[in-house]
N, C-alpha and C positions, 0 to 999 in steps of 0.2 A: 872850722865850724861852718856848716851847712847855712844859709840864708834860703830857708824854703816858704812855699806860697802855695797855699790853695788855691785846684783852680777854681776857673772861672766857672758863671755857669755857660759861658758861648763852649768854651773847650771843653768839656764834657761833655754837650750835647754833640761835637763835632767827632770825639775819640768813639762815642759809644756808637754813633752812626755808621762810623769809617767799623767798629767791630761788626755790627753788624750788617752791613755792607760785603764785609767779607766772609762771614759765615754764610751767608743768605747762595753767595755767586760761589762758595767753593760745591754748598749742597746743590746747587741747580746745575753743575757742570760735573757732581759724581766724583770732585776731586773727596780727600781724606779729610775730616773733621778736623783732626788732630793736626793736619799744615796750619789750619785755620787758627786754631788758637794759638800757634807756635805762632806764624805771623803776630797776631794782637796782642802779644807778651812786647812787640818792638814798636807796636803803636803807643799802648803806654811806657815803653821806656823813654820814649820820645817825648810825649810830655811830662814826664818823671824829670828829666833833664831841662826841660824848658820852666819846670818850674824850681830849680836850684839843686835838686837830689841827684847825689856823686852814684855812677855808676856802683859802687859798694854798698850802698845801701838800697837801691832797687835791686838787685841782685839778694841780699838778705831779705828782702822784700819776699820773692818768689820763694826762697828756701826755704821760710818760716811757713807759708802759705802749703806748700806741699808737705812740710811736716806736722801743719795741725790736722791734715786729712790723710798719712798715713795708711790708721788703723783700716782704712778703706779697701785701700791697696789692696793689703794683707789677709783682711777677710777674702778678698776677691780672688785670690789664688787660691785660696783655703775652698772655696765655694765651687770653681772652676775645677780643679781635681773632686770637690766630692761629687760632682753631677756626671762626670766622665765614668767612674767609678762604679756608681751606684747603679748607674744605667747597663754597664756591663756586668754586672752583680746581680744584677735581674731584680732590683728592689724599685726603681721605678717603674720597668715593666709589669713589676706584680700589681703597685697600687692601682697602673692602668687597667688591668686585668680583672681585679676585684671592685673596681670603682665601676666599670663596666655591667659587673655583673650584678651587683646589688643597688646603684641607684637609681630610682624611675626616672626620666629625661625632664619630666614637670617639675621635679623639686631640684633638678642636675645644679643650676644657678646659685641657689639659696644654696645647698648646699656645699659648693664650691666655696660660697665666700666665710660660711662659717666654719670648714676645715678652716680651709687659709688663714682665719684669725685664728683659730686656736692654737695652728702651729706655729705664728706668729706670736702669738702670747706668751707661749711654752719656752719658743729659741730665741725670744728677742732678736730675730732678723729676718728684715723684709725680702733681703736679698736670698736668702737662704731657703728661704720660704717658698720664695718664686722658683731658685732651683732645680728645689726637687715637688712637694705637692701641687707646685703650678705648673710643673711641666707635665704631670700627670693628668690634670685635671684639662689642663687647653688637650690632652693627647685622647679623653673620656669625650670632651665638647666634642669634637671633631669628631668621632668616630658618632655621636648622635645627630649629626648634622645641625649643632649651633654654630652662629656665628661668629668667628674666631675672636674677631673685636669684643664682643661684648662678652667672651669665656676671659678673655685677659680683664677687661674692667671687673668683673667679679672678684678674680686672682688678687689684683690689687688693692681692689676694696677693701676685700680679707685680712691682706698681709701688710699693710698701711695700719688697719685698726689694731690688728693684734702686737705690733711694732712698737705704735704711740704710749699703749697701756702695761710694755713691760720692762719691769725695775731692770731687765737685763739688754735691753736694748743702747746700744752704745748713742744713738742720735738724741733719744731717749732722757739719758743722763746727759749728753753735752748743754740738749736746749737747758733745761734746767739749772744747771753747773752755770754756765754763760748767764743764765739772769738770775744768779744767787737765790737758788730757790731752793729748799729741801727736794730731794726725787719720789719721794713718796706725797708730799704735796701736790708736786706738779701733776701725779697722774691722778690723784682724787680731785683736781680742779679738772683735769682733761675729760674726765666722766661725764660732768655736768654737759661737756659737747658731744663729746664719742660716742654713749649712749643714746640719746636719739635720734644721732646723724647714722647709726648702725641699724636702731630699727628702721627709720626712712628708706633708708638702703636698701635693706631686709623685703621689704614691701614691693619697692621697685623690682628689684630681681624674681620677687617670685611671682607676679603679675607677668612681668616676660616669661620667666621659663613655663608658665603655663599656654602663654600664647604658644611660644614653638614646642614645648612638651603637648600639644595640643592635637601637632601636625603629624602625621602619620611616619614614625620612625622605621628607619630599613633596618629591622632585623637579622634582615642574613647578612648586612652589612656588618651588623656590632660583630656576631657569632663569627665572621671569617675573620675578622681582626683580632677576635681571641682566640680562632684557634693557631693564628698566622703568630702571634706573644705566645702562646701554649709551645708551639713546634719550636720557636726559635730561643726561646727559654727556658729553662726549669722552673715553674712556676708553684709556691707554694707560701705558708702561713711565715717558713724560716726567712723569708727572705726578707721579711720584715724589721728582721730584732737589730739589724745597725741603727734603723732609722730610729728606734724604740730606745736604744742607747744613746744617740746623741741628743736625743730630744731629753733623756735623764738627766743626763749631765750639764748640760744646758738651764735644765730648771732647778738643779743642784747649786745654779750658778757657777759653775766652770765658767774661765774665761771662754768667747767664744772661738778665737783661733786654732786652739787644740784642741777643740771639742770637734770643730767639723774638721779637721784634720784629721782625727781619730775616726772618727767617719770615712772618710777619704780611705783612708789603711781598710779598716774592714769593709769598704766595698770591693777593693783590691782582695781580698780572702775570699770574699764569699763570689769572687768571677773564675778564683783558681780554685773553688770545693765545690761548688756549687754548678759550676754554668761549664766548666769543661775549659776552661782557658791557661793555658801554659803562666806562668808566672812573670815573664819577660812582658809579654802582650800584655796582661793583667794591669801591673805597672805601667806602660805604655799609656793606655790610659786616663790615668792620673793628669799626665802631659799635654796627649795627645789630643784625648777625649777618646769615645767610642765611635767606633765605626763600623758597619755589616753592609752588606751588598743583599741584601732576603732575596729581592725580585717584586718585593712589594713596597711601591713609592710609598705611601702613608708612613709605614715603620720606618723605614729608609729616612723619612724627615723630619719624622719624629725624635729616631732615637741618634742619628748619627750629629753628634756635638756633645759640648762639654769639655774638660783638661783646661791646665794651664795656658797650652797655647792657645788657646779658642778666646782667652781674657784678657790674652796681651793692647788687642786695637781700645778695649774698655781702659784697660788701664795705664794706655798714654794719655787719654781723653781726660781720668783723672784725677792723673799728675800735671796735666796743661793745665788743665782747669782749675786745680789750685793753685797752682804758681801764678795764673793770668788773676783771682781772688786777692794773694795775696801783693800783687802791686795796686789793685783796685784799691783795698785797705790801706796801703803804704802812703798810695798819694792823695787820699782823702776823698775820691772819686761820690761813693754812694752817704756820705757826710755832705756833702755839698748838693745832691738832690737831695735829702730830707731837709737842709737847711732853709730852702726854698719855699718849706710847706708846712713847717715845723710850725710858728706859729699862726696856724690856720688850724690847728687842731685843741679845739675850746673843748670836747666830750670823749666820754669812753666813745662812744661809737665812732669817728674820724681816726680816734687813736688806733682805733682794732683794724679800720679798714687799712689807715698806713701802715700799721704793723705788717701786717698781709701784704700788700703792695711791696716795702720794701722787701720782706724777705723770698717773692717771687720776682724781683726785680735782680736780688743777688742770685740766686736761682738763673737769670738768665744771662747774667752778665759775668758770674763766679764761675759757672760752670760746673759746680760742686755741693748740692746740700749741703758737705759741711761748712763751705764758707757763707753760706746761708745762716747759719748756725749761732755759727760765730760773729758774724757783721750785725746781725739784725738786734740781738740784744746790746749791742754797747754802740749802735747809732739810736735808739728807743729807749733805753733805759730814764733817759733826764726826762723826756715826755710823761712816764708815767709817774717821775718821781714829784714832778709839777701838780700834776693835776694829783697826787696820792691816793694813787690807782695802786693796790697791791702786786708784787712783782710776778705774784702767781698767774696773774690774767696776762702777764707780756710772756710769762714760759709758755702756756698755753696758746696765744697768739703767733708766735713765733713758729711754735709745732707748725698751725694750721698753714700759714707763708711758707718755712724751707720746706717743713717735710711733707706737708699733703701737695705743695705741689711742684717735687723734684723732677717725680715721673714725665711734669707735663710737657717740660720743653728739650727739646727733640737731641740736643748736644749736651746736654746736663750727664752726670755722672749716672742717674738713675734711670734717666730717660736713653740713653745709649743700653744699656743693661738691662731693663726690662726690656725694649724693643728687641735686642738680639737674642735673651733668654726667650722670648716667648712667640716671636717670629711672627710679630705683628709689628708695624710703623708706629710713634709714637703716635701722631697725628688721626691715627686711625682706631686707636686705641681709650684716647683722651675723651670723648665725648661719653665712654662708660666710665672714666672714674667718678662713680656717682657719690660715692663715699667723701675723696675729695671737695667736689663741688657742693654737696650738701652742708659740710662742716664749715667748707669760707662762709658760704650765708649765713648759717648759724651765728656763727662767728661775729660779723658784723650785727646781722639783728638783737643779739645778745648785750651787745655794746650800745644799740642807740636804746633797747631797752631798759637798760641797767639791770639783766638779769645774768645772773651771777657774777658778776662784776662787784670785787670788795673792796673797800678803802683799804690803804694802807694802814696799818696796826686795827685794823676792824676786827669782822667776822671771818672764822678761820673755818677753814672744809673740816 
């Protein structure tokens, strides 16, 4: 029988230093992220052991940790072949093509972020989303001469809101699921935020893209970049109907991993019917990702990525990142920092800010949204049940902490993922997720207000 011991608060302040110590000195020397967290799996095993737990059970620790984030994984291959795919299929060259051609550069922004929710609403995935519409849209920025930072904060914004609000989003139903809340509750309470943290949003973006829809756009700029997509693709209305199918079946509610797999496959069809590509190459990739040599940089770095391989360095990141969550969890780590603060929280409003706190705290130290997810309502849950704060304001809270801000930190599962999908630095990126950052203050203002904030067995949405 195990004699185990929480730690202290000296040792916790010491392990999380010493982790982040070493993530800070592996990014500043250009070594792999992924040593980094491999390393700080044997910092905490070290205190794992110093505090009574047999190597068999931190070990079980890590293995349960990487299998309640999975489904990540598996999207992420599913997502990596459909972006290779569809790119050789000529279906993201066409949105660029058409997005080119019909939207005015003043509304470019606003519009970016309200595609982005809706196909975020539609596919329930933010990742899928950034994929393929976000790589379109940073491919449309660019060609108008926006700034590629604030074309990604848009992207996100988009695909963040329309993520939070649909029944089909896996993160979606986890926060929920994890604070015993109905899912259709939890996203009529996430309304009361999301709603007018989207028009705030809304407002901000399109106040910019008027500034730079303002400035004198190079036209023969946009027109050679489409006739450069025209020559190098077969561009037309067909090459649209994968994207139209998986976004069906998606709002069909299919699960999501066969759906954009099935997507995947018919991107592969329409590169060997459509675009002129032998079937070998086609397939390829699926894997590989695409690749072209045009002779024109822009298309060259735009379109060449995507495949399986292109998602393998994201997804050691995280499987490290949930195995290094799930000993944080084992050995009582981010329980022993709320235990320190827990009763300093007298109101909704402290309670929402800690909620937040903690679950970007896991967020940096889980390496994984979903252990985010998972930690944040069952270290919170007894605060709300004290103060009999309804459980719908902690699923809610919890959304705004893992998931509005996974993106933000630069070794996180979302934030390695977005930066590579979108070929922007996290860091460089972060100061547009205004979507984000609009909803934590929400968020908290909400709380010291008491607005919409319900007792437990109260008023129901």
């Amino acid at each position: 029988m195990e004699k185990v011991r929480l730690p202290s608060l000296l040792e916790v302040a010491i392990v999380l230093l010493l982790f982040l110590a070493v993530v800070f000195s592996f990014t500043t020397l250009g070594l792999p992220i992924q040593l980094a967290l491999f390393i700080s799996w044997f910092i905490m095993i070290i205190l794992g052991l110093r505090l009574g737990y047999r190597y068999e059970t931190l070990q079980e620790g890590i293995i349960k940790g990487i299998s309640n984030g999975l489904e990540a994984v598996l999207i992420l291959f599913a997502v990596g072949a459909l972006i290779g795919t569809w790119i050789a299929g000529g279906i993201v060259p066409s949105i660029i093509y058409f997005g080119l051609d019909l939207i005015h550069p003043s509304v470019f922004l606003l519009a970016t972020l309200i595609i982005c929710s809706l196909t975020a609403l539609a596919t329930g995935t933010s990742w899928g989303t950034v994929g393929t519409a976000g790589i379109a849209m940073m491919g449309i920025g660019e060609a108008l001469g926006i700034p590629l930072p604030i074309v990604a904060g848009a992207v996100l914004s988009g695909a963040y809101f329309g993520d939070k609000l649909s029944p089909l989003s896996d993160s979606t139903v986890l926060a929920a699921s994890m604070s015993k809340v109905n899912v259709i509750s939890h996203i009529k309470s996430m309304l009361y935020l999301d709603v007018p943290a989207f028009i705030i949003t809304g407002i901000l973006f399109t106040i910019t893209g008027f500034f730079y829809g303002g400035k004198e756009v190079d036209i023969e700029r946009v027109s050679f970049i489409m006739s450069a997509l025209d020559r190098t693709f077969h561009i037309n209305l067909l090459m649209l109907v994968p994207a139209i199918i998986v976004i069906s079946l998606l709002v069909m509610k299919k699960p999501s991993i066969p759906s954009i797999s099935i997507g995947a496959l018919l991107g592969v069809l329409w590169a060997f019917i459509f675009q002129d590509m032998n079937v070998k190459d086609a397939f390829n990739t699926a894997y590989y990702g695409f690749s072209i040599d045009s002779g024109i940089e822009f298309i060259d770095e735009l379109l060449n990525r995507g495949g399986i391989n292109g998602m393998l360095s994201s997804i050691a990141v995280i499987i490290l990142g949930l195995g290094f969550g799930g000993l944080l969890e084992r050995i009582g780590i981010l329980k022993v920092i709320m235990n320190t603060f827990v009763n300093k929280i007298k109101n909704a409003g402290s309670l929402s800010a800690s909620t937040i706190f903690v679950g970007f705290l896991s967020n940096v130290f889980g390496c994984a949204m979903y252990v985010s997810l998972i930690l944040t309502p069952k270290i919170m849950e007894s605060s709300y049940d004290r103060l009999k704060i309804d459980r719908r304001v902690l699923s809610r809270n919890t959304e705004v902490g893992g998931t509005m801000t996974s993106a933000m930190v630069p070794w996180s599962d979302n934030g390695i993922f977005m930066a590579g999908i979108l070929g922007v630095s996290t860091l460089s990126y972060l100061p547009f997720m205004w979507l984000s950052i609009v909803s934590i203050v929400l968020s908290i203002v909400y709380g010291y207000a008491g607005w919409f904030v319900w007792k437990d067995e109260g008023d129901k949405v």
